[in-house]
PyMOL CGO cylinders between C-alpha atoms (Angstrom):
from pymol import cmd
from pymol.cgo import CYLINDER

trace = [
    CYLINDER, 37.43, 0.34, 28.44, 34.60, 2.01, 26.53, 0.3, 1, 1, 1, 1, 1, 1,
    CYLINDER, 34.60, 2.01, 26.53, 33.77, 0.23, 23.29, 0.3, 1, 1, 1, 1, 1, 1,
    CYLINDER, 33.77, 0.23, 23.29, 34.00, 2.39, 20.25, 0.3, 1, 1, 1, 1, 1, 1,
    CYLINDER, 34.00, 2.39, 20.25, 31.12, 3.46, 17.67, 0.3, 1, 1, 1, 1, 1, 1,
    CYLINDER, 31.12, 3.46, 17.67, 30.92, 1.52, 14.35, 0.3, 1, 1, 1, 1, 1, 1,
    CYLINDER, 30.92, 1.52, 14.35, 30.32, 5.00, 12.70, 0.3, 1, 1, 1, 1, 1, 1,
    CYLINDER, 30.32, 5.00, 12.70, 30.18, 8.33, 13.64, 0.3, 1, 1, 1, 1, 1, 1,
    CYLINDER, 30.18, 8.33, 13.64, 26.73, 10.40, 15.29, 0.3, 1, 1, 1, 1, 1, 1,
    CYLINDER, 26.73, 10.40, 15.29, 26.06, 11.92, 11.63, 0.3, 1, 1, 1, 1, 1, 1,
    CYLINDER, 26.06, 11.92, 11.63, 26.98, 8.53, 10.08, 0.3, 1, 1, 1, 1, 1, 1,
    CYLINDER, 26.98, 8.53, 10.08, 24.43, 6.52, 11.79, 0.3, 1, 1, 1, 1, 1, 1,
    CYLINDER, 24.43, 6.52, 11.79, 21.91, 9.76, 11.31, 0.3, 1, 1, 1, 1, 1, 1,
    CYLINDER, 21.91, 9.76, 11.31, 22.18, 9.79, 7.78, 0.3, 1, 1, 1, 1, 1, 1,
    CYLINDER, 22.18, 9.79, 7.78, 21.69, 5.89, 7.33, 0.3, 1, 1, 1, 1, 1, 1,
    CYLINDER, 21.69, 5.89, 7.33, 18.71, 6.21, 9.96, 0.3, 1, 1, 1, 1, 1, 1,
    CYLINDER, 18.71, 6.21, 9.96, 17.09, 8.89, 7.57, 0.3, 1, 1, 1, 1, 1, 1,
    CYLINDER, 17.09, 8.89, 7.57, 17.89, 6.90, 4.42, 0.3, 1, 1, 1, 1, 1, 1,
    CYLINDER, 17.89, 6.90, 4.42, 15.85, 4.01, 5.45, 0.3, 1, 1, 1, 1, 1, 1,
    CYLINDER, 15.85, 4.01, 5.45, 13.22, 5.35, 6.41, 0.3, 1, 1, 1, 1, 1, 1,
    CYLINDER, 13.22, 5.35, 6.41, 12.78, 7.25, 2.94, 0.3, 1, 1, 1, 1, 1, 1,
    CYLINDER, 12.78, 7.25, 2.94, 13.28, 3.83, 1.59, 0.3, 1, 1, 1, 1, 1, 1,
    CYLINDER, 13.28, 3.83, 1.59, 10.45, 2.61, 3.74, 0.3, 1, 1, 1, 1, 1, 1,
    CYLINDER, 10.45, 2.61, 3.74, 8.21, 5.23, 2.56, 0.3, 1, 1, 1, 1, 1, 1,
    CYLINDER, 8.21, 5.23, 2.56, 9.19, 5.13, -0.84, 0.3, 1, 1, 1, 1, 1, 1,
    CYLINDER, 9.19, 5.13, -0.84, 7.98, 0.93, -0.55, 0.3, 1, 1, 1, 1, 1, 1,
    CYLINDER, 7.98, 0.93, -0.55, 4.40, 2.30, 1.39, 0.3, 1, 1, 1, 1, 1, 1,
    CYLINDER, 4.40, 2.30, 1.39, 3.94, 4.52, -1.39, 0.3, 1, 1, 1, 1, 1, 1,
    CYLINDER, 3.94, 4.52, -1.39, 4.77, 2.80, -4.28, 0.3, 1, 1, 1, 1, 1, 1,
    CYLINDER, 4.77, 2.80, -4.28, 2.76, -0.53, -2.97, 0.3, 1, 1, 1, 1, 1, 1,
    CYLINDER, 2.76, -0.53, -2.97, -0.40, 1.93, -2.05, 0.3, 1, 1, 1, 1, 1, 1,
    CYLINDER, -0.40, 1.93, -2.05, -0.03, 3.02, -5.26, 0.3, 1, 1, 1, 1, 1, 1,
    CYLINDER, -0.03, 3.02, -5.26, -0.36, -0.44, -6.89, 0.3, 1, 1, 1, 1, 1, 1,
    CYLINDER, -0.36, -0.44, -6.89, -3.66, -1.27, -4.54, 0.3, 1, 1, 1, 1, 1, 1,
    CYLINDER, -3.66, -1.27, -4.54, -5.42, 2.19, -5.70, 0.3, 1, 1, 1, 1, 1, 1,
    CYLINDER, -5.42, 2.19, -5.70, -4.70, 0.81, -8.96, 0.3, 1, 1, 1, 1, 1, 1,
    CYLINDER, -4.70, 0.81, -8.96, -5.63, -2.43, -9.11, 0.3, 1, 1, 1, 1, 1, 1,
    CYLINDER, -5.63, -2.43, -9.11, -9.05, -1.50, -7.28, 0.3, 1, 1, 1, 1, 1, 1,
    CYLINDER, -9.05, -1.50, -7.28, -9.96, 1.45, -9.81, 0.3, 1, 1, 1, 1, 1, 1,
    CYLINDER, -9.96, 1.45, -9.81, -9.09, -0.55, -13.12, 0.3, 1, 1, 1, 1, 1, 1,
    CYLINDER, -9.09, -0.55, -13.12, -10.56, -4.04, -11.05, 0.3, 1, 1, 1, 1, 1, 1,
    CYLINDER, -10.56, -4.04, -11.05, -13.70, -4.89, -12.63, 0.3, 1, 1, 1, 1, 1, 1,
    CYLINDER, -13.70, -4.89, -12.63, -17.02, -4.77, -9.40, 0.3, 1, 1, 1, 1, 1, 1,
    CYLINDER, -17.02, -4.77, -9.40, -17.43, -8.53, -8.53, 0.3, 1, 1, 1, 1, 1, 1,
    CYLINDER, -17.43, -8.53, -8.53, -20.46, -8.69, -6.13, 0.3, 1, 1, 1, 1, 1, 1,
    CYLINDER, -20.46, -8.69, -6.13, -21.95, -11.10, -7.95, 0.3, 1, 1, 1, 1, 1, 1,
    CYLINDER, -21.95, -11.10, -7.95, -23.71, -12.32, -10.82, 0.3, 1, 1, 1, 1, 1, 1,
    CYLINDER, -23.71, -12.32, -10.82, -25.29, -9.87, -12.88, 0.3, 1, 1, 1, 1, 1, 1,
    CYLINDER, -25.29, -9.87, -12.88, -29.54, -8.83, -12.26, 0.3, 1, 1, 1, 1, 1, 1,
    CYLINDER, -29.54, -8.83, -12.26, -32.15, -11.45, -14.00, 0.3, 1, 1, 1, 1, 1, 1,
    CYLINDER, -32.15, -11.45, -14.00, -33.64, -9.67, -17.01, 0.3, 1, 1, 1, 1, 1, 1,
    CYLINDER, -33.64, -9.67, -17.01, -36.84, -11.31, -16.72, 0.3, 1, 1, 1, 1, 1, 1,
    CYLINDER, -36.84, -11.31, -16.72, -36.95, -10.22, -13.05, 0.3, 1, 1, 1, 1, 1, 1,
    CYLINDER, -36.95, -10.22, -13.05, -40.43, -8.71, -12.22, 0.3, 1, 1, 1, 1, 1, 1,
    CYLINDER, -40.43, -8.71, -12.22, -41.80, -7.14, -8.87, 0.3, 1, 1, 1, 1, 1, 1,
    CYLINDER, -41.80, -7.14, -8.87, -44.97, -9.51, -7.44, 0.3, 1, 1, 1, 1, 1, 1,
    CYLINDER, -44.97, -9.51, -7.44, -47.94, -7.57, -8.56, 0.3, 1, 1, 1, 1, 1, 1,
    CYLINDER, -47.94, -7.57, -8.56, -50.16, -6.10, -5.88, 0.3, 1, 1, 1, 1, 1, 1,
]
cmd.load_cgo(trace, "trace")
């Protein structure tokens, strides 16, 4: 005997479809918060230049 299908072809379609939007939806919304959070981040490289910082004289 055959076993039979938890839901139906269009069933299983539409739930296939919905989850991936919800996937995307997540990839957007969390590459959305990383191009934030790097354009409002303040640069960190490292301390900031010596004033009194002079090129050796030649």
């Amino acid at each position: 005997m055959m076993p039979r299908r938890a839901s139906t072809r269009t069933q299983n379609r539409a739930h296939c479809i919905a989850a991936e939007r919800h996937r995307n939806h997540q990839a957007r919304r969390i590459a959305h918060v990383v191009t934030q959070t790097a354009t409002t981040a303040p640069e960190t490289n490292g301390p900031p230049p010596d004033p009194d910082d002079d090129p050796p004289p030649f």
